[in-house]
C-alpha positions as CSV (number, residue, x, y, z in Angstrom):
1,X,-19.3,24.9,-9.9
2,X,-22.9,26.0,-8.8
3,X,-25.0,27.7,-11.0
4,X,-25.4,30.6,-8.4
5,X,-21.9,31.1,-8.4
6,X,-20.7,34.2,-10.4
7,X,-17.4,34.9,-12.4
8,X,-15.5,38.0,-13.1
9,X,-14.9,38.5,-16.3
10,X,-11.2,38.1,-15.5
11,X,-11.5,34.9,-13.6
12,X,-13.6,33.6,-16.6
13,X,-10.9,34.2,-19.2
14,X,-8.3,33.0,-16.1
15,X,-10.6,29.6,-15.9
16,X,-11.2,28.8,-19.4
17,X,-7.5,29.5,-20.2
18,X,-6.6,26.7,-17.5
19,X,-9.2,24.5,-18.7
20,X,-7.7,24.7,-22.6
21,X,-4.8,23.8,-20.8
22,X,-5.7,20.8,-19.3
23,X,-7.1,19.7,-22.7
24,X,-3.8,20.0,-23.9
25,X,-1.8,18.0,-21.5
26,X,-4.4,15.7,-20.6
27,X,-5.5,16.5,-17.4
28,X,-9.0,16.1,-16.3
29,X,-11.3,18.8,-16.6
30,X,-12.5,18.9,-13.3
31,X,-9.4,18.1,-11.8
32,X,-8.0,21.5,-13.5
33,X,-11.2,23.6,-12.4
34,X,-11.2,21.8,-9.0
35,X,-7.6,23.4,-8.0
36,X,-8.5,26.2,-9.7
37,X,-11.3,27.2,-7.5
38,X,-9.1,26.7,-4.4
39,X,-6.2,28.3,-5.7
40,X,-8.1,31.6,-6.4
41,X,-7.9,33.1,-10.3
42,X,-4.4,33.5,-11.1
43,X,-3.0,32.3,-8.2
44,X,-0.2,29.5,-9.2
45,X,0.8,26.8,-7.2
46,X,4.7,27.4,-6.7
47,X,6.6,23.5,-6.2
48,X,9.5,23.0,-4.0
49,X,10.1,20.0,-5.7
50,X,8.9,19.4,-9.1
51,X,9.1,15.8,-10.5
52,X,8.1,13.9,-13.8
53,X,6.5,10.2,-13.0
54,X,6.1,8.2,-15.9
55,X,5.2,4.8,-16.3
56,X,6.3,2.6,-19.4
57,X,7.4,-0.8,-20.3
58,X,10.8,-1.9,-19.8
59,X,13.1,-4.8,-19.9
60,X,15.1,-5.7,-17.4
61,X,17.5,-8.1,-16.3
62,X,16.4,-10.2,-13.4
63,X,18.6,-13.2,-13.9
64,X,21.1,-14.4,-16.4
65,X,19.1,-15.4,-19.9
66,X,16.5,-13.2,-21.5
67,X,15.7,-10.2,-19.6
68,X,12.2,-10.0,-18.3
69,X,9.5,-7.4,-19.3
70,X,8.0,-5.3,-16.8
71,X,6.2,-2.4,-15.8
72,X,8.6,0.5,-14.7
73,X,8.3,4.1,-13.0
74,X,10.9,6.2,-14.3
75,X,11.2,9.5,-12.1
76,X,13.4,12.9,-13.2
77,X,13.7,16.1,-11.0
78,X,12.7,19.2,-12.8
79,X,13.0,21.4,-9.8
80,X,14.5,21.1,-6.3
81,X,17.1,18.2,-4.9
82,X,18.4,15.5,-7.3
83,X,19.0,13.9,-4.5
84,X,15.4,13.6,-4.0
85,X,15.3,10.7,-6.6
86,X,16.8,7.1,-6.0
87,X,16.7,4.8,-8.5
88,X,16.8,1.0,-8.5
89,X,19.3,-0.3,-11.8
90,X,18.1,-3.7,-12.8
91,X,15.4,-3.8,-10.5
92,X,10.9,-3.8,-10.9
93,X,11.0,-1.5,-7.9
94,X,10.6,2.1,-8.9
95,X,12.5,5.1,-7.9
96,X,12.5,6.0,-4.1
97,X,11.5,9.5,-3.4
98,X,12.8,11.6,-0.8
99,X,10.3,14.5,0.4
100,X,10.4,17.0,3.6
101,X,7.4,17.9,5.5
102,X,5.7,21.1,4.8
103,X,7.7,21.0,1.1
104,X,5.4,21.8,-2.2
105,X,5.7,19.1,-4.6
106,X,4.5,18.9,-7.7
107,X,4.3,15.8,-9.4
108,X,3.7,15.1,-13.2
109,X,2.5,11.6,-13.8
110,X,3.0,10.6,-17.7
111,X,1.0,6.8,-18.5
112,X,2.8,5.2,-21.2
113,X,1.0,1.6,-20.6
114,X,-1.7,0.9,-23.0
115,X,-4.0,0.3,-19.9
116,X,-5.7,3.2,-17.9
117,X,-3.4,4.3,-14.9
118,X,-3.1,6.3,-11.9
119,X,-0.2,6.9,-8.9
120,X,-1.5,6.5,-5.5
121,X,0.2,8.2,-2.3
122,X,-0.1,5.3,0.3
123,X,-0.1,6.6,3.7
124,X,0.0,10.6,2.8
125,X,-2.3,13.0,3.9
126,X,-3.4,14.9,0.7
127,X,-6.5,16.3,-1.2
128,X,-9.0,13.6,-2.2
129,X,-7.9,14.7,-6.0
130,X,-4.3,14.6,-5.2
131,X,-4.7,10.9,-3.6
132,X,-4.7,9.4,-6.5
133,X,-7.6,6.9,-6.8
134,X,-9.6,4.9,-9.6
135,X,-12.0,8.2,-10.2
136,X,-9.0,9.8,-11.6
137,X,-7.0,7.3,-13.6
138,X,-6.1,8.7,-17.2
139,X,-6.0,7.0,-20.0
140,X,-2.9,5.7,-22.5
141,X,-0.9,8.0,-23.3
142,X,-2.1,10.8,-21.0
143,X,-0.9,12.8,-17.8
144,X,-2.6,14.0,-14.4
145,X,-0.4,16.6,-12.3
146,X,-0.5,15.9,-8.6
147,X,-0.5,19.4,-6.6
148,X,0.1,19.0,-2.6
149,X,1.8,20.2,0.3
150,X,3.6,17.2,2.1
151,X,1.9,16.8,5.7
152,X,3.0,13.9,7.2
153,X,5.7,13.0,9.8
154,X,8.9,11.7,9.1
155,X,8.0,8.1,7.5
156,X,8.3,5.4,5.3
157,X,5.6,6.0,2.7
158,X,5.1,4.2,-0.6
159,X,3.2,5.1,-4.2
160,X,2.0,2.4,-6.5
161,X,-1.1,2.1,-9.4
162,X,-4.5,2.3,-8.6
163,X,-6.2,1.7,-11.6
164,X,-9.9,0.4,-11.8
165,X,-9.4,-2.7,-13.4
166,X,-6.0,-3.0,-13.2
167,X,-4.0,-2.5,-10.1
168,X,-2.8,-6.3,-8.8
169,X,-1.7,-6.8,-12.3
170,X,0.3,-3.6,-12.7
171,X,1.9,-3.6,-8.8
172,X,2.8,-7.1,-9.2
173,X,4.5,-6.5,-12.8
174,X,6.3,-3.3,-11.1
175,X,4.4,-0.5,-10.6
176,X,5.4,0.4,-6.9
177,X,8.2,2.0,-5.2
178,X,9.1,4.0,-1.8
179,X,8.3,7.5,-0.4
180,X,10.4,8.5,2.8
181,X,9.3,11.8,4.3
182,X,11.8,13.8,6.8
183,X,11.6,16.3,9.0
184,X,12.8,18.2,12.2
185,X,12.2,15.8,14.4
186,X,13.4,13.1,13.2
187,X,17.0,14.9,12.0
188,X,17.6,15.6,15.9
189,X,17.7,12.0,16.7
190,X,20.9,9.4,16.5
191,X,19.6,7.2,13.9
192,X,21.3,5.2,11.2
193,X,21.8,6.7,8.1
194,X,23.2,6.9,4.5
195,X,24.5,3.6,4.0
196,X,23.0,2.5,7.7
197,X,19.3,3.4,6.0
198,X,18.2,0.6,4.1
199,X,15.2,-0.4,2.3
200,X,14.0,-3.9,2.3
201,X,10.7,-3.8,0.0
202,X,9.2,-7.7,0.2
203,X,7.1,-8.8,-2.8
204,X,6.2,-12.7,-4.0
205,X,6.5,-13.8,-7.6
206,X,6.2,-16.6,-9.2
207,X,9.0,-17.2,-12.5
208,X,7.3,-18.2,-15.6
209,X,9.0,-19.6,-19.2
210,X,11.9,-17.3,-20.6
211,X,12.7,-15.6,-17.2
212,X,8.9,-14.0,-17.8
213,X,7.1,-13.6,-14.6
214,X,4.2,-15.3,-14.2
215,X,0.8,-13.5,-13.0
216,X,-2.7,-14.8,-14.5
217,X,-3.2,-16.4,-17.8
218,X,-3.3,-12.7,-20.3
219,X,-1.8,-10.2,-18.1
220,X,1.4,-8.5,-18.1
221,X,3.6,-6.5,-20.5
222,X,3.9,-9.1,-22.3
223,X,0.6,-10.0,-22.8
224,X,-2.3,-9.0,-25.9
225,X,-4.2,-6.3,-24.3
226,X,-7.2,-6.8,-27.2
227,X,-10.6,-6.9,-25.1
228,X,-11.6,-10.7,-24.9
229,X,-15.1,-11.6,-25.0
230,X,-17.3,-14.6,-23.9
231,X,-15.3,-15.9,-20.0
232,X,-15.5,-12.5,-18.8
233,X,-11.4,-12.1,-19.1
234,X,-11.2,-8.9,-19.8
235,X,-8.2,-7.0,-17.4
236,X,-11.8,-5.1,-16.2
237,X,-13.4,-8.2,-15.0
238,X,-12.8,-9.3,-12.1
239,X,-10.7,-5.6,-10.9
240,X,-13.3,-4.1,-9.2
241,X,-15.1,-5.4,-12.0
242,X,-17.4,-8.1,-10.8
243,X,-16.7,-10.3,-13.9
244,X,-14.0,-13.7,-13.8
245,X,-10.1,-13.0,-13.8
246,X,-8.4,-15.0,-17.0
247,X,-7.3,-18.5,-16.9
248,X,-9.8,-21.2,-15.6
249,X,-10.1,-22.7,-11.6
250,X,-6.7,-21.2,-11.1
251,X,-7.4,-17.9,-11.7
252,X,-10.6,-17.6,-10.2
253,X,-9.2,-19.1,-7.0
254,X,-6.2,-16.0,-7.2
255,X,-8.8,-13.9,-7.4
256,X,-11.0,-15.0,-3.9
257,X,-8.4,-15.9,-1.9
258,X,-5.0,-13.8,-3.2
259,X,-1.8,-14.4,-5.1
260,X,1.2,-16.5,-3.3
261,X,4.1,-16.4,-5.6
262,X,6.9,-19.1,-5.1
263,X,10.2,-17.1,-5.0
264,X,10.9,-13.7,-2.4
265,X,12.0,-10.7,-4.6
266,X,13.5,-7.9,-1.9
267,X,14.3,-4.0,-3.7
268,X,12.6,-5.2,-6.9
269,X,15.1,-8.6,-7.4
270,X,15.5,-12.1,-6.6
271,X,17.0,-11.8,-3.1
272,X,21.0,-12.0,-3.0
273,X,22.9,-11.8,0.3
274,X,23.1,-8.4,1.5
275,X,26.7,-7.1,3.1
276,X,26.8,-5.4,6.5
277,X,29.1,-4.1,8.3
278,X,29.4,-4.5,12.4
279,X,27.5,-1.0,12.5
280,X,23.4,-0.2,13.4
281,X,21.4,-0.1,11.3
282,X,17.7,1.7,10.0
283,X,16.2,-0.9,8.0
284,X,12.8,0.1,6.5
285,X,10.6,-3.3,5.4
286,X,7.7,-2.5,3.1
287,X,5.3,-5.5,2.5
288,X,4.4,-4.8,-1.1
289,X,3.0,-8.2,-1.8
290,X,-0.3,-8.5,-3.7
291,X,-1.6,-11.0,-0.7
292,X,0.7,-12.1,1.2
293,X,1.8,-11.7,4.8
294,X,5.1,-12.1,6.2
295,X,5.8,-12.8,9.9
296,X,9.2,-11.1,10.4
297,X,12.3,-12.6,12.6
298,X,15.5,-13.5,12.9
299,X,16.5,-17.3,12.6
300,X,19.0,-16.8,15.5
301,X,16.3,-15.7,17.8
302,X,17.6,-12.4,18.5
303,X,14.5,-9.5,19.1
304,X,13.5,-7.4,16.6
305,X,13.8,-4.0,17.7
306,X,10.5,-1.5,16.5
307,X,10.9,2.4,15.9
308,X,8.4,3.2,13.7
309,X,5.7,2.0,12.1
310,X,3.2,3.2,8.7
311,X,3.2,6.8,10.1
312,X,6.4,7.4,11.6
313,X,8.1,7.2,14.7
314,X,6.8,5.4,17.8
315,X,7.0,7.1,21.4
316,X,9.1,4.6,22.1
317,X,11.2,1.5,20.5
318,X,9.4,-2.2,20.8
319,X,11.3,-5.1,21.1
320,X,9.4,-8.4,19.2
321,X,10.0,-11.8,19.1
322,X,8.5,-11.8,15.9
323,X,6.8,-8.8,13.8
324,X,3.8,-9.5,11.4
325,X,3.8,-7.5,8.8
326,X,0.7,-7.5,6.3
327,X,0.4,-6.3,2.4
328,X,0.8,-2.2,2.5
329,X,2.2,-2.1,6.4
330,X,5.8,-0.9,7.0
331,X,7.8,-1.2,10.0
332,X,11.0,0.4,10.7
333,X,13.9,-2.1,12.9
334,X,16.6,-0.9,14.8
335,X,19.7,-3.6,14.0
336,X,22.4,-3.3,15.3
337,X,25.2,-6.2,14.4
338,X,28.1,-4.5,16.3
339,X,28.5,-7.2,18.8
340,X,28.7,-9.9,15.3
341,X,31.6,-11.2,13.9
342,X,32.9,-10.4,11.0
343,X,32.0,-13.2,8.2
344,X,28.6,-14.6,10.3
345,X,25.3,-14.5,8.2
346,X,22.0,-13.9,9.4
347,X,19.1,-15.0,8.3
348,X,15.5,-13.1,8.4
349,X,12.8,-15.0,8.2
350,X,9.1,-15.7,7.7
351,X,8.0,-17.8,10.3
352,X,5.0,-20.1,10.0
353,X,1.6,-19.1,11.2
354,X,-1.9,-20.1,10.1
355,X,-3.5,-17.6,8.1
356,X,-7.0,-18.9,8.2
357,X,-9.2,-21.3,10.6
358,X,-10.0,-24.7,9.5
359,X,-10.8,-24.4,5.8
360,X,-11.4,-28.2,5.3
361,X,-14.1,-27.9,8.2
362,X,-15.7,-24.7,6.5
363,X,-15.6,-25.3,2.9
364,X,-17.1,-28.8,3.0
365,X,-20.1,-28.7,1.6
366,X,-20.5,-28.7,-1.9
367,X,-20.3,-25.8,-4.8
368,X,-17.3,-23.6,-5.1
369,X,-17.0,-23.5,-0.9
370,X,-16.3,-27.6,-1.0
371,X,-14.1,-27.4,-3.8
372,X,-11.9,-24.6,-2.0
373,X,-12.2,-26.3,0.8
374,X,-10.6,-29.3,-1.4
375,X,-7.9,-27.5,-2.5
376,X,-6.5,-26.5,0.3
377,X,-3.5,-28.2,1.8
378,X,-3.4,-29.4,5.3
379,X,-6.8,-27.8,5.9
380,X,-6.1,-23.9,6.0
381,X,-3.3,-23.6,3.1
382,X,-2.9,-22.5,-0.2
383,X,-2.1,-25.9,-2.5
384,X,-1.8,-23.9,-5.7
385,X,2.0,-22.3,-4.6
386,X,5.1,-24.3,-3.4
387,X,5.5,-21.2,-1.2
388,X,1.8,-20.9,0.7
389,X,0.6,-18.1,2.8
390,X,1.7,-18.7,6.2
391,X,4.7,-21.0,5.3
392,X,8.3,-20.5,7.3
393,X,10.8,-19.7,4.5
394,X,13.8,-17.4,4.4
395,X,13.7,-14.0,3.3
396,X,16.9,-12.7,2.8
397,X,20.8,-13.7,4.2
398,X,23.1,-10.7,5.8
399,X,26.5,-11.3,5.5
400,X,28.6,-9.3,7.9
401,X,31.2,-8.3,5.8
402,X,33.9,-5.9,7.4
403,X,34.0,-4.0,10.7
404,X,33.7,-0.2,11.4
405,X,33.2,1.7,14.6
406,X,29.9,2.1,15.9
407,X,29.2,5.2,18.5
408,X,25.1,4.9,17.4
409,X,23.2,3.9,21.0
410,X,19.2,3.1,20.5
411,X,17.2,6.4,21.7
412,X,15.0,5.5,24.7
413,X,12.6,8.1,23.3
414,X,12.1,8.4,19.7
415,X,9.0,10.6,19.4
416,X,6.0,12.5,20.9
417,X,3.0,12.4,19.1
418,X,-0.6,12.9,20.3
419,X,-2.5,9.6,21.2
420,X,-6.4,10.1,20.5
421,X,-8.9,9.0,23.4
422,X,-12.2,7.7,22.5
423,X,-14.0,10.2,24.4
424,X,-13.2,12.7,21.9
425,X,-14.6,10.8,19.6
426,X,-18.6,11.8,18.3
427,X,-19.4,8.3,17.9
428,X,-18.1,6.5,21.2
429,X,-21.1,4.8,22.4
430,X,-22.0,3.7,19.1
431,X,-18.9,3.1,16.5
432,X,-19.4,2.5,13.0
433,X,-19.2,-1.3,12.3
434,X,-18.0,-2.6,9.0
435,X,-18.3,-6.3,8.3
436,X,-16.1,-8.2,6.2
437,X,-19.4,-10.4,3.9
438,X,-18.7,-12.6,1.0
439,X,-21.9,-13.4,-1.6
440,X,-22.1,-14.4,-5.0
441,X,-18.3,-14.2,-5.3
442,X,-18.0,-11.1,-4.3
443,X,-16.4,-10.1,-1.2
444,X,-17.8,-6.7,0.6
445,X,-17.9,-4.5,3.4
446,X,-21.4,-5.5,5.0
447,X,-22.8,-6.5,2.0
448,X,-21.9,-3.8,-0.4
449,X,-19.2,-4.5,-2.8
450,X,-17.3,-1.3,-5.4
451,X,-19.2,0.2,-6.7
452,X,-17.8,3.7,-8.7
453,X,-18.5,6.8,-7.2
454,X,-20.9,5.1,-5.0
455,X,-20.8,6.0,-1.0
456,X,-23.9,4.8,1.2
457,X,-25.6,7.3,4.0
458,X,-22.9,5.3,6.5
459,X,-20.0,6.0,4.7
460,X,-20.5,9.7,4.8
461,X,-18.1,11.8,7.7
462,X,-17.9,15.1,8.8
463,X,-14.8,17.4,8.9
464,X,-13.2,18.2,11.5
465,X,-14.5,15.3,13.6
466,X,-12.9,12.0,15.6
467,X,-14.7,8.8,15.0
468,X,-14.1,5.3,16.1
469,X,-14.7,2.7,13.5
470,X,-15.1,-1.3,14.5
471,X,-13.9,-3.8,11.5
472,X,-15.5,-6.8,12.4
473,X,-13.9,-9.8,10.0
474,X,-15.2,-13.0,8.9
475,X,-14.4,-17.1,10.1
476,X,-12.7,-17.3,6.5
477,X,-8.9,-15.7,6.2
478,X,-6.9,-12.6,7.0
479,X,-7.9,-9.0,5.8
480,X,-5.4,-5.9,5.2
481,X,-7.9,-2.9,6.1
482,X,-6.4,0.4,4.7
483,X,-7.5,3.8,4.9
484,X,-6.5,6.5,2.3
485,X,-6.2,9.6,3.2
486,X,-5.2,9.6,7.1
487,X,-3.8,7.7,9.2
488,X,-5.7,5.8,12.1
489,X,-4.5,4.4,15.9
490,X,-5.7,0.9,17.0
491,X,-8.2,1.0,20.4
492,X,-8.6,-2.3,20.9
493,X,-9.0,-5.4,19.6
494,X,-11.1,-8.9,20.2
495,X,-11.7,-12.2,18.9
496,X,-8.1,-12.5,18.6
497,X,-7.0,-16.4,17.2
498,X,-5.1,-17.9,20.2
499,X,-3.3,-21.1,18.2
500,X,-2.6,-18.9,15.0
501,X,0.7,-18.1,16.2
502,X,0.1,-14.0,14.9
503,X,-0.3,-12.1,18.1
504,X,2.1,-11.4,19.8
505,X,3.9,-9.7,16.9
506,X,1.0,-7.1,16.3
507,X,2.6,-3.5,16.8
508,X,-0.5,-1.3,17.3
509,X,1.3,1.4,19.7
510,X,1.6,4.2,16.8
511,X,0.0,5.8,13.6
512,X,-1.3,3.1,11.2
513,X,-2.8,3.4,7.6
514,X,-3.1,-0.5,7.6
515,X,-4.0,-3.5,10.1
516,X,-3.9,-6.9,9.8
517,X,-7.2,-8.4,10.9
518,X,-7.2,-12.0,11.2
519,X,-10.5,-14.4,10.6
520,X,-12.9,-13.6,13.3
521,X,-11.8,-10.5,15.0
522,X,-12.6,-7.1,15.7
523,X,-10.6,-4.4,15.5
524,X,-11.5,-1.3,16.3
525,X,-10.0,2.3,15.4
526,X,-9.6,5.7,16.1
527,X,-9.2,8.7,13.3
528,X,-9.6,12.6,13.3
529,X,-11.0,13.4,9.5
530,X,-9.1,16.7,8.9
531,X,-8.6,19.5,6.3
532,X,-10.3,17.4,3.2
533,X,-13.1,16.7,2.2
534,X,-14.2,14.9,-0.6
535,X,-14.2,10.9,-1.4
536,X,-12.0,8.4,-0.7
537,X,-11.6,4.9,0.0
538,X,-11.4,2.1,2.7
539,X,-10.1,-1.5,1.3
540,X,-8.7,-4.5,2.1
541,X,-4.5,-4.0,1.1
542,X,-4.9,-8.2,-0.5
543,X,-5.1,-6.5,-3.9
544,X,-6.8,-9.4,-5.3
545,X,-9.4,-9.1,-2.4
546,X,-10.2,-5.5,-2.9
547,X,-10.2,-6.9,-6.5
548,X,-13.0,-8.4,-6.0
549,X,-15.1,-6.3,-4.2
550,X,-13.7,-5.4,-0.8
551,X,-13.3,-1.6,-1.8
552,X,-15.2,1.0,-0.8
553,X,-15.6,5.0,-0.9
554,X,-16.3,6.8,1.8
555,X,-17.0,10.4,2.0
556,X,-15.5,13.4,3.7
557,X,-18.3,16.2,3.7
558,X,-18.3,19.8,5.2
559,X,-19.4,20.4,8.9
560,X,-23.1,21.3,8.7
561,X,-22.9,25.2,9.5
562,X,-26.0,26.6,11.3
563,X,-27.7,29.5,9.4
């Protein structure tokens, strides 16, 4: 609050009384004063939907033996819809919540880790103090209440920790789970629902001793979280840390190039068979892998059948061949197994492409480039998991278990939404270009790694106005540029790889909050920075890559108002 800035003697008592408050249940200070000032004094925000978060260790069984230890969201309604909680028994994969657009929600998030932790909104359209980013992660044993009004369109939205330091450890060991916004629109279509709306949330793992998963050498619920001293492997090193992740060659290789785990968890569990029945279906595919990138089809060849994608419905559907599907994305698919007979299986697939150019060729000088470059099996491949990036494997078996009628017929419009035009941008002629740069182990946005509260004269917009922003990627591997706080539209893009076998399954036709941006091209994108200001942050979605540096703020400032 400026000095210059005057308070009733009411509001003062009104303020300070909210600020005690916070003290008291943990909330941050400024957070408290923050919504305070835009509330008005004694003005209360009034929730919808009021739900408690909280995040703990927990036990769960995986697979028969020991149960395995992970980190859990557990979720109860304390006002509105119980429906508007789904939870996942026996599964890492938190709660799904159910929201409606224009609803109030209030969210109480309760961290019972003994690591520092915060709940980001992936993909929503919130208050830079609602988004829930490093700057406001609380510490053990503390809460932070999340205040919004739900904007968005009818989607497939996800939340999961975002804690400086922290965050591929705690999403890998759980610390994730759906967000599926409805609204008007979408309730006047013929789409599959109930038990025709499924989610299929991908993430890698790799199994360790005594059904514990495996991560890096000291990490984990399992793990001592005493500060280690001497190799730099501290949780904090490494995290947006600039320091070494835990456990030797291995580790530090995780950390520059991403984890591949060797066995497919789907919903949170090693992947069973799923049973169908000969009806459509809505199924909703999250890629919540720390790194890696799936490229979606069907083993029998059949198209896959696009309706939505990060930020709801497409104009139309979009029939693929194959659908590549990068860490954060989500894609909605149209399946409909009416015409298959009862007791077939299907398989979905990840199909092999190459997810870098010609490591061997790049990396073979000497230093830590050469011995990368040495590691890396046939020449642009991740030798450290049985399960690389860009290896064909399958993802999960649907059994077509009984029949039922089917009446649903695939909409030939699904939406109308407003497509932005680069002349409305302010910065046509000359876009903001952000290069992907790697020095001194750090990787960076042209040349600037995270840095805490830290946003450059470039990375400063104005409310209220369209830009276009150019990412412009490196020779070296694939990039999953996300946004917070809005969502974007692709323009173009360039450079493309012709022999990497990507393509053709890129779906750019609707509202993104991630993009998969392969080695050497451009991409370039279109966003309108409304109603917030304040900072947020631009990344890439490889958690270990924004790990290490490829994180940024940038900052959403007031138009300049002539006096």
């Amino acid at each position: 609050m400026k000095s210059s800035e005057h308070l009733s003697r009411r509001s003062f008592f009104g303020a300070t009384g909210l600020a005690a408050a916070s003290l008291m249940t943990g909330l941050p200070l400024t957070r408290a004063w923050a919504r305070h000032s835009q509330n008005g004094a004694g003005v209360a925000f009034e929730p919808d939907l009021a739900l408690e978060l909280t995040a703990r260790p927990q036990n769960v069984a995986l697979r028969p033996g020991s149960a395995t230890p992970v980190w859990s969201y557990d979720a109860k309604v304390l006002k509105g819809d119980a429906a508007s909680v789904r939870t996942h028994p026996h599964s890492t994969l938190g709660p799904t919540l159910h929201m409606r657009q224009s609803q109030k929600v209030r969210i109480d998030f309760v961290n019972e880790l003994d690591q520092p932790n915060i709940v980001n909104w992936h993909g929503l359209h919130v208050p830079a103090d609602m988004m829930g980013l490093p700057h406001y992660e609380v510490a053990p044993g503390k809460r932070y209440r999340y205040e919004f009004q739900v904007n968005d369109r009818a989607g497939t939205y996800w939340y999961h920790a975002m804690a400086a330091g922290h965050t591929p450890e705690q999403v890998y060991f759980g610390l994730a789970g759906l967000l599926i916004v409805s609204d008007d629109e979408e309730a006047a279509l013929p789409l599959p629902r109930g038990e025709y709306d499924i989610p299929i949330v991908l993430q890698d793992r790799t199994w360790g001793q005594d059904n514990q998963l495996h991560y890096l050498a000291g990490t984990g619920p399992a793990a001592s979280r005493k500060p280690q001293t001497g190799d730099g492997s501290t949780g904090q090193g490494g995290m947006m840390g600039g320091g070494m992740m835990p456990g030797g060659m291995g580790s530090m290789m995780t950390r520059m190039m991403g984890f591949f785990g060797d066995s497919i968890f789907v919903n949170g569990r090693p992947a069973p068979p799923i049973e169908l029945a000969t009806h459509a279906y809505r199924l909703r595919v999250l890629n919540a892998s720390n790194a890696r990138t799936y490229k979606l089809a069907w083993k029998d060849g059949r198209l896959l059948t696009v309706i939505a994608t990060d930020g709801g419905l497409l104009r139309e559907p979009v029939h693929k061949s194959y659908v590549m599907l990068t860490p954060g994305q989500r894609v909605e698919l149209w399946a409909d197994f009416s015409g298959d007979a009862v007791g077939s299986d299907l398989s979905l697939m990840s199909e092999s492409f190459s997810s870098m150019m010609n490591m061997g060729d790049m990396m073979s000088g000497s230093g830590l480039m050469g011995m990368m470059g040495g590691m890396m099996g046939g020449g642009n491949r991740m030798s450290m998991s049985s399960l690389p990036d860009g290896a064909a494997f399958p993802i999960l078996t649907a059994h077509i278990a009984h029949k039922v009628g089917n009446d649903l017929r695939l909409p030939a419009h699904l939406s109308n939404f407003e497509r932005l035009s680069a002349q409305d941008a302010i910065n046509q002629r000359d876009p903001r270009s952000f290069h992907v740069t790697m020095g001194h182990m750090q990787w960076g946005f042209n040349g600037r790694s995270f840095k805490m509260n830290s946003v450059a004269p470039d990375e400063i917009v104005r409310l209220g106005t369209t830009e276009v922003w150019e990412f412009v990627n490196s020779p070296m591997m694939a990039h999953a540029i996300h946004l917070h706080g809005l969502q974007f539209q692709v323009l173009e893009r360039t450079g493309s790889p012709r022999n990497a076998g990507v393509t053709d399954g890129y779906v750019d036709e609707g509202w993104l909050d991630t993009v998969l941006i392969m080695p050497g091209e451009r991409v370039k994108l279109i966003m309108r920075f409304a109603d917030f200001t304040g900072l947020y942050a631009y990344q890439c979605h490889m958690l270990e890559h924004a790990a290490a540096g490829l994180m940024r703020d940038y900052e959403v400032q007031a138009s300049r108002v002539s006096t």
